[in-house]
N, C-alpha and C positions, 0 to 999 in steps of 0.2 A: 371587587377589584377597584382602585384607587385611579381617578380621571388622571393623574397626575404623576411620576414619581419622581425623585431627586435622585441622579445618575451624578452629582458634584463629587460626594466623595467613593466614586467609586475609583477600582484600578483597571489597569488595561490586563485584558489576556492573555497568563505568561506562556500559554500553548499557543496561540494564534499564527505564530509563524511554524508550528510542524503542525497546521491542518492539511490534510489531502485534498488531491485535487481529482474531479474524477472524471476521467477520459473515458473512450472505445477504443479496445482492443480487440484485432482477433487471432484466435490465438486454435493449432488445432485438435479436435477431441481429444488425443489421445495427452495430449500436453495436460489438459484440462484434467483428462482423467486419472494421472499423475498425481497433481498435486491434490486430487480430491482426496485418492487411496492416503497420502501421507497427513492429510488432515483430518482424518480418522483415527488414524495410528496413533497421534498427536493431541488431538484435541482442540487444534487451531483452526480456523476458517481458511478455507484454502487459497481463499483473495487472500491474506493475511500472511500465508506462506509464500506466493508469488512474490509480494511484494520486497518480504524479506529477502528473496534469495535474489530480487534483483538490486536490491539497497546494499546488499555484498558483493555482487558483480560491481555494482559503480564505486565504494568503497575501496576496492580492491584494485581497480582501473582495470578490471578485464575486459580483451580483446578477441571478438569473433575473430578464430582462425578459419579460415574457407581456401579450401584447394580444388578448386574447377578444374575437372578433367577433362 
């Protein structure tokens, strides 16, 4: 390994602005155990499925409906 290295001609990271970021959520079992089931089905990691379907909710500008009885 080289004491030194030249970063001059390098480029910047064209992914760097879609890195994630990683929070805590909670979220409960059964929600969990949803998306587990469909990431089996699939083949996708089921964080990778949440996140999709919430990356379409916000795409899509979907609005929690809630009617309190």
């Amino acid at each position: 390994m080289r004491e030194q290295y030249d970063f001059s001609k390098s480029t910047p990271n064209p992914y760097a602005k879609k890195l994630k970021k990683q929070i805590t959520i909670r979220l409960d079992e059964d929600v969990i155990d949803y998306f587990k089931g469909l990431s089996e089905k699939n083949g996708i990691p089921y964080q990778n499925l949440i996140n999709l379907y919430l990356k379409d909710c916000a795409m899509a500008h979907k609005e929690l409906q809630l009617d309190w009885q």
